[in-house]
C-alpha positions in Angstrom: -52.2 25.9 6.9 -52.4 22.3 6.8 -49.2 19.7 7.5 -48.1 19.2 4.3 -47.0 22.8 3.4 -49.9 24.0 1.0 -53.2 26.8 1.6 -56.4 25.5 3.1 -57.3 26.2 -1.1 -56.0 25.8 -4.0 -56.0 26.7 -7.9 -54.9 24.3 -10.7 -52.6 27.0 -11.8 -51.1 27.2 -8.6 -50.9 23.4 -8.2 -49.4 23.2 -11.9 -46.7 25.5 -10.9 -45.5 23.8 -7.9 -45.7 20.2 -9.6 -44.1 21.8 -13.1 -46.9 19.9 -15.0 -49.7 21.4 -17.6 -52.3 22.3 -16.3 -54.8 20.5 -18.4 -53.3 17.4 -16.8 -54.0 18.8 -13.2 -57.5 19.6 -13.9 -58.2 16.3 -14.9 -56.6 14.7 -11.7 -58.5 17.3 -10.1 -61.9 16.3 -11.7 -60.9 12.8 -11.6 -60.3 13.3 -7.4 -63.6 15.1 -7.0 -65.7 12.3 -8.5 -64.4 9.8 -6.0 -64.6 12.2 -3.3 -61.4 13.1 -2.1 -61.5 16.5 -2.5 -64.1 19.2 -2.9 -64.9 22.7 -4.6 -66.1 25.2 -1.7 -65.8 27.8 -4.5 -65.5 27.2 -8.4 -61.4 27.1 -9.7 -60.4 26.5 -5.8 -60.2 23.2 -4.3 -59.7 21.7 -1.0 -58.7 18.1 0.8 -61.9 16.9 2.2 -61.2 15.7 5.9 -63.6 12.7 5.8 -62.0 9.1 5.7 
């Protein structure tokens, strides 16, 4: 488990839960965080930080 507290993966619903937001709005940070490459998919609905700079 990582530093910060949270899974090596995790779901938008899970995220959405801890952060008390919708979780339309996650998935688009999510998406949005993807497309710059700061995180990444290994499997679809589970995400993970990627450790690149």
């Amino acid at each position: 488990m990582p530093a910060w507290g949270f899974p090596d993966t995790v779901k938008a619903t899970d995220l959405a839960e801890m952060m008390e937001k919708e979780r339309k709005d996650i998935n688009q940070a999510l998406k949005l965080l993807k497309e710059i490459g700061k995180i990444k998919s290994p499997k679809r609905g589970y995400f993970v930080a990627d450790p690149r700079p």
